[in-house]
N, C-alpha and C positions, 0 to 999 in steps of 0.2 A: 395579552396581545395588544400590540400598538394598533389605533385606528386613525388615519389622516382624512381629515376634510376638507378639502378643498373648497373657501366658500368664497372666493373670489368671482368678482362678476363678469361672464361672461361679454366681450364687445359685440360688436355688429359680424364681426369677419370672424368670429370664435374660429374656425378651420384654416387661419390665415397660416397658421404656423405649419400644420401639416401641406399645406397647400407646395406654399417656398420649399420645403425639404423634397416634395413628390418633383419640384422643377428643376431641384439642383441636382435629385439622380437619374435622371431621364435628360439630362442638359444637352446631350449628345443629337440625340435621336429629336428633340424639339427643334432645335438650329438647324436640323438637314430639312426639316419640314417647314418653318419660316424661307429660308431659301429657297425651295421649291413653289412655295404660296407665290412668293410674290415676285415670280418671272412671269404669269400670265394675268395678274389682275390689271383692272383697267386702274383712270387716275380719280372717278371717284371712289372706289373699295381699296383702295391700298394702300392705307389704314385703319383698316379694320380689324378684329381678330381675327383669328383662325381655329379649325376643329383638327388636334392633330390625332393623329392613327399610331398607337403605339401596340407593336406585336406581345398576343397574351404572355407570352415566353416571356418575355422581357420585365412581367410585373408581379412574380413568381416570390414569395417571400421567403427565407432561408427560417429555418424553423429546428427545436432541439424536441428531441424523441429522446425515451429511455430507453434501449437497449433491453433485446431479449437474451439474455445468458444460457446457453445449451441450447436444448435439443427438449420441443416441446410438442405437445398432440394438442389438438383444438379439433373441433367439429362447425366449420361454417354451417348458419342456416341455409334452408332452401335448396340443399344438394340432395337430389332424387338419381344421381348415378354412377355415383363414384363409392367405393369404402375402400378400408386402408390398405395401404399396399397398390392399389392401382397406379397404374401412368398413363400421365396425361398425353393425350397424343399431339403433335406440332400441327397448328391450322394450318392449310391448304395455305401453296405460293399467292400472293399475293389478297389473300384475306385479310380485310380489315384495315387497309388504307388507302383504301374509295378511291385510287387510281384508274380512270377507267373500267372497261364492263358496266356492268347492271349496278345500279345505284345500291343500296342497302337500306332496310327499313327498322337499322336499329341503330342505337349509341346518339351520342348528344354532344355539344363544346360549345364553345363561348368564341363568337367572333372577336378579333383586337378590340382593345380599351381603347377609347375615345375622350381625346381631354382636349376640352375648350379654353385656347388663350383669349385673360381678356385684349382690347386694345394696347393698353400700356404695357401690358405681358409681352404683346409683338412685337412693341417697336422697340422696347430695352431690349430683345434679341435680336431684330435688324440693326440696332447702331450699335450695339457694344463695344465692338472691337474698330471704330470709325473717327476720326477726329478731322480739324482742320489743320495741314501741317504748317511747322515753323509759327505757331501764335505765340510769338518774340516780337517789341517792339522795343528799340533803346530808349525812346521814350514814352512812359506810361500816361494812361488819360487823366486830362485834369480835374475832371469829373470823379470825385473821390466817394467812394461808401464808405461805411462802417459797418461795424460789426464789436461785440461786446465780447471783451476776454478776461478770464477770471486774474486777480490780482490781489490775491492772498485775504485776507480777514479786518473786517475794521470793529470799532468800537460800538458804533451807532448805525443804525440801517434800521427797517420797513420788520413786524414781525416773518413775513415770508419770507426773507432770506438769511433767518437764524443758522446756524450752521449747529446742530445741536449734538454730533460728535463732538468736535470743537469745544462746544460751551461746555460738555460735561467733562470732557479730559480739563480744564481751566479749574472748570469746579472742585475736580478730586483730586489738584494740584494746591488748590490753595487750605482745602478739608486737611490733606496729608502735613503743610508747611506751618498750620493753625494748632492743630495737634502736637505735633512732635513736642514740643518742650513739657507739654501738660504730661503729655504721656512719657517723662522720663522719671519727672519726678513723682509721678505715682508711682512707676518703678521703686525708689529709693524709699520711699512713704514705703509699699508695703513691705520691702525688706527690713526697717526700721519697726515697724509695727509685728512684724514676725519674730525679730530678737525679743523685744522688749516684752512678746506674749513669753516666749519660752522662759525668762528670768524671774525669779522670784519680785515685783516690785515691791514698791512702798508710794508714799505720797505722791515724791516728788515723780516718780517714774509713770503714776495713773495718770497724772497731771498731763506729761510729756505726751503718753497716748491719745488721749483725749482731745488734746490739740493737734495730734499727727491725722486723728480721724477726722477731725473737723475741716483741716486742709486739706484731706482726700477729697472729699463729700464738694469744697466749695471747684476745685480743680476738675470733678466731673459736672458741678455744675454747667464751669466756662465750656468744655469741651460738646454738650451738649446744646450749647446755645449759639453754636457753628452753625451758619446755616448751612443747607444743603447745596444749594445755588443762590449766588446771588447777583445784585446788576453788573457788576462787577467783570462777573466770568463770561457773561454775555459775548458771543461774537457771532460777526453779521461776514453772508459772500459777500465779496468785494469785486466789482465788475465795473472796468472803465471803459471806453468808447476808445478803440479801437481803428485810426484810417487804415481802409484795406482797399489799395489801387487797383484798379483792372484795368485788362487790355480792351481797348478799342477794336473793334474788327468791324467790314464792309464787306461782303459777297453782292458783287455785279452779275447779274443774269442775263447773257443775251442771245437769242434765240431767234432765227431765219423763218421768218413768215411768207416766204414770196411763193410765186406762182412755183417753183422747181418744185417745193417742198410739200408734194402732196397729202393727204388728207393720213394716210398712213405712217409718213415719213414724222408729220406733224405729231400727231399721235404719241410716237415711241419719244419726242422731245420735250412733251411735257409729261410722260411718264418721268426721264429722267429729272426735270427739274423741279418736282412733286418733289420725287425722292429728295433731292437735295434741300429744297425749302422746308420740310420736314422734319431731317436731319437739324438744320440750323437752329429753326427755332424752339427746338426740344432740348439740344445739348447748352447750346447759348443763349443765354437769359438779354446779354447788352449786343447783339449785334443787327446791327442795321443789314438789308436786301433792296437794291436798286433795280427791277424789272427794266430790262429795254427790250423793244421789237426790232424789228428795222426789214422792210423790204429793200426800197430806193432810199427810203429814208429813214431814220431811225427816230424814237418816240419813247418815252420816259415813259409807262402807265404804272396803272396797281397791280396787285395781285389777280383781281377776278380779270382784269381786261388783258395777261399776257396771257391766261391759262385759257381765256374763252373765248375772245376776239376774236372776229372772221376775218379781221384785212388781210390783204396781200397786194403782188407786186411783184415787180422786178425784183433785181438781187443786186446790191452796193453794200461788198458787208463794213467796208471801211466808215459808212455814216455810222455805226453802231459802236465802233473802233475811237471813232472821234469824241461821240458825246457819251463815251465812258471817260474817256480823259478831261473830257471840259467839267465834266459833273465832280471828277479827282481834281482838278485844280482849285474847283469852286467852294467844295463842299467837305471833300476830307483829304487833308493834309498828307501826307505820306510820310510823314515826319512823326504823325501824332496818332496814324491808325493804322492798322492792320488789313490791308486791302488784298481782295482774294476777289476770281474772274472764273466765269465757266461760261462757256459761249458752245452752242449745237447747231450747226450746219448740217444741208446735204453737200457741204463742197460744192457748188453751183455759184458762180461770181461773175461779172463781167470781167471783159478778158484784160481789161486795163485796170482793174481794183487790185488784185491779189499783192501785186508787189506794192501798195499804197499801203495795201493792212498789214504786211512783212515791214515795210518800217516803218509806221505809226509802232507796231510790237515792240520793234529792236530801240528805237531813239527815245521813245517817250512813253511809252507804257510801262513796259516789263522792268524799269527801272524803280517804279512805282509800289508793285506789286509784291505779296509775298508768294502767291502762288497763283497759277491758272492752266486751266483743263481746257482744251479745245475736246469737243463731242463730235465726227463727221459721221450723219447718218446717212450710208448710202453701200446699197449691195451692190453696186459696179463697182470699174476699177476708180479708181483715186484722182481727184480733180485737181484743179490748178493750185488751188489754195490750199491742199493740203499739202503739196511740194515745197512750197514759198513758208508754211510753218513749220515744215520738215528743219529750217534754214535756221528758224527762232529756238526751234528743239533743242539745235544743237550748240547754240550758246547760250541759253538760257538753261540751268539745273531745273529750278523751278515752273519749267512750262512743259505739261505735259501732252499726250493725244493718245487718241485711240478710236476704234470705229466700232460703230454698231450695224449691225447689217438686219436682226431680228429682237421681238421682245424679249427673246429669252437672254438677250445680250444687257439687258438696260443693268440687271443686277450685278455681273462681272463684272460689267467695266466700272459702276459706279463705285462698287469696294474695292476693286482695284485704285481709283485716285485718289481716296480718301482714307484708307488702311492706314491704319494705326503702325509707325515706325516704333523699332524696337527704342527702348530707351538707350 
C-alpha cells in the first residue's frame, strides 16, 4: 500500500484555499447580503466587513452511501415497544413542527451558519461588477510605466534565473549529438568482433580482434567522458523592460453644502460620495480626485474637509460649475486625460443660476468630459435645476441623473451609474 506525505509547510492562511472555494459556492446568497449591508450603514462603517447569515439547508453536503440490497431485519437499541410486525402509528396533526400551541421540551437543530467577510472580502463583492465608463483616451499619458515581459532565453544571466528544463533539454541535446557517431561504430566494432569470434582465426585475424577491442574500449572511453551538463547548455529567462501606457483619469466631486441641504440630506451625499471615492481608489491605482464644496461660492478642499466640514450658505451651484472648468483648463488637458464629474444636489438654486449651470454644461464642460452623474437628493417634487439638466440629458449620451429620495436609494442608484456595460 502506497502512503503520501504531505510535508509541505503550512502558510499563515493554511484555510485560504477552502476559504475561496466556501465563497465561490455560496456567491449568490453572500452578494444579496453585501447589498443589503450596506443600504443602512453609516459613512464611517461602510467599509467594514460583514457577518453574513447563510441558511443551514444551504450548507448540506452531498455524500455517497452503500446501498442496502433486499430486504433485511435489524433490532434498533433502546426500543421498549414495538416487536416485529407492529405498525407505527402517524403522529398527531400538526406534531412536531413547533408551529404554534405549547412549545415542546424535546429535539434540538443548529441555527443558520454564520460567516464573517473580511473587509476586502466586502468590497471585491461591492465593486465587482462597477467600473468607470468609456476610459478611452486618443491620446495616452505621457507618463509611461513598465513592466518586465518574458523574451525567450539568453546565454548569460544571474544563477536565479537558470531555466533548468531548458538547460537540461540543451544538455540531452548535445549528450545525444556527442554520442551518436561513437555509438555507430561500436555497432559495426561489435558486429565485426561477433564474426571474427564465430571463425576459425589465425595470427593475423587475433591481431585484427584485438585491435577491434582496443578501439571499442577507447570509443567508450570518449563517450564517457561527455559531460552531463555543461556551461555551454546553460540557459538563463530572458526578461526586457517592457513601456506599458496608461490612461490618465480625473473624477471631480461636487457636493451642495448650503443652508437647503439639511443635516440628513447632507448625510445621504456623502454616503454616496464615500461610496465612490472608495470605488476609485481601490479599482484605480493612477487616478487623481478633485473635492469641491460650493455654497455661494465654491472651494477646492481635501478629503477630511469635504466629508467633515460644517460650512454652509446660500446655493450658487454654477460657482462649483465654474471652478471645475478653470481647474480643467489649468490642470488637466482633455486632450491628455480622462475626466469624469459627479456632483449631488438637493436641487435648490437661486432662481437666476440654473440656466448659467445648463450652459456652462452644454458650451464648455460636457465637451470636456468623458462622463458625469448629476445626484438630486430631494423627496419632493423636482426643482429648477433638475429641469435645466433634464436639457443637458438630452444632448449629452454621457450625462446622466437620478434621485435619491432615502438611504436605502444610495446603493441603486450608485450601481446603477457605474455598472459595468456589457462588452
Amino acid at each position: 500500500m502506497s502512503v503520501v506525505v504531505d510535508r509541505r509547510l503550512n502558510g499563515k492562511n493554511k484555510s485560504i484555499v477552502n476559504r475561496q472555494r466556501f465563497i465561490r459556492r455560496f456567491r449568490s446568497q453572500i452578494k444579496e447580503a453585501v447589498s443589503d449591508a450596506i443600504k443602512n450603514r453609516g459613512i464611517t462603517d461602510i467599509d467594514r466587513g460583514e457577518k453574513i447569515n447563510i441558511p443551514k439547508r444551504d450548507i448540506s453536503e452531498h455524500v455517497f452511501r452503500h446501498g442496502n440490497a433486499g430486504r433485511r431485519k435489524f433490532t434498533q437499541p433502546g426500543n421498549q415497544e414495538f416487536v416485529t410486525g407492529d405498525r407505527i402509528a402517524r403522529p398527531p396533526a400538526g406534531g412536531g413542527r413547533g408551529r404554534g400551541g405549547e412549545a415542546s421540551d424535546q429535539g434540538e437543530g443548529l441555527d443558520d451558519f454564520v460567516f464573517e467577510l473580511s473587509r476586502e472580502e466586502f468590497l471585491d463583492f461591492f465593486f465587482e461588477d462597477l467600473e468607470l465608463p468609456d476610459l478611452v483616451k486618443t491620446q495616452l499619458t505621457t507618463i509611461t510605466e513598465h513592466r518586465y515581459r518574458r523574451a525567450g532565453y539568453t546565454h548569460d544571466g544571474v544563477p536565479c534565473n537558470i531555466n533548468v528544463v531548458r538547460s537540461l533539454q540543451g544538455a540531452l541535446a548535445r549528450r545525444i549529438a556527442l554520442r551518436a557517431p561513437h555509438r555507430a561504430r561500436l555497432r559495426e566494432i561489435n558486429d565485426q568482433l561477433a564474426a571474427l569470434n564465430d571463425d576459425c582465426v589465425g595470427e593475423d585475424e587475433q591481431q585484427r580482434y584485438l585491435d577491434l577491442e582496443g578501439e571499442r574500449d577507447e570509443l567508450w572511453r570518449r563517450i564517457r567522458t561527455i559531460p552531463f551538463i555543461d556551461e555551454f547548455d546553460l540557459r538563463y529567462n530572458h526578461r526586457v523592460r517592457q513601456p506599458l501606457p496608461t490612461a490618465q483619469a480625473v473624477m471631480f466631486c461636487l457636493m451642495d453644502v448650503s443652508g437647503s441641504m439639511d443635516r440628513e440630506r447632507k448625510d445621504m451625499a456623502k454616503r454616496f460620495f464615500t461610496l465612490l471615492y472608495l470605488f476609485l481608489t481601490r479599482n484605480y491605482e493612477r487616478i487623481d480626485v478633485v473635492f469641491i464644496r460650493h455654497h455661494t461660492i465654491a472651494k477646492e478642499v481635501d478629503e477630511e474637509d469635504f466629508f467633515y466640514s460644517r460650512e454652509t450658505g446660500g446655493t450658487v451651484v454654477s460657482s462649483a460649475l465654474k471652478m471645475m472648468h478653470e481647474i480643467i483648463v489649468d490642470r488637466y488637458s482633455s486632450a491628455q486625460w480622462n475626466i469624469y464629474a459627479a456632483q449631488a444636489s438637493d436641487g435648490d438654486n437661486w432662481h437666476g443660476d440654473s440656466p448659467v449651470c445648463r450652459e456652462l454644461l452644454l458650451e464648455k464642460i460636457m465637451p470636456c468630459l468623458q462622463y458625469m452623474a448629476y445626484v438630486e437628493i430631494n423627496a419632493e417634487e423636482r426643482q429648477r435645476l433638475w429641469q435645466e439638466y433634464e436639457r443637458v440629458c438630452a444632448r449629452y449620451d454621457n450625462f446622466a441623473m437620478r434621485q435619491i429620495q432615502t438611504p436605502a436609494d444610495i446603493y441603486p442608484v450608485f450601481h446603477n451609474l457605474f455598472a459595468r456595460k456589457p462588452a
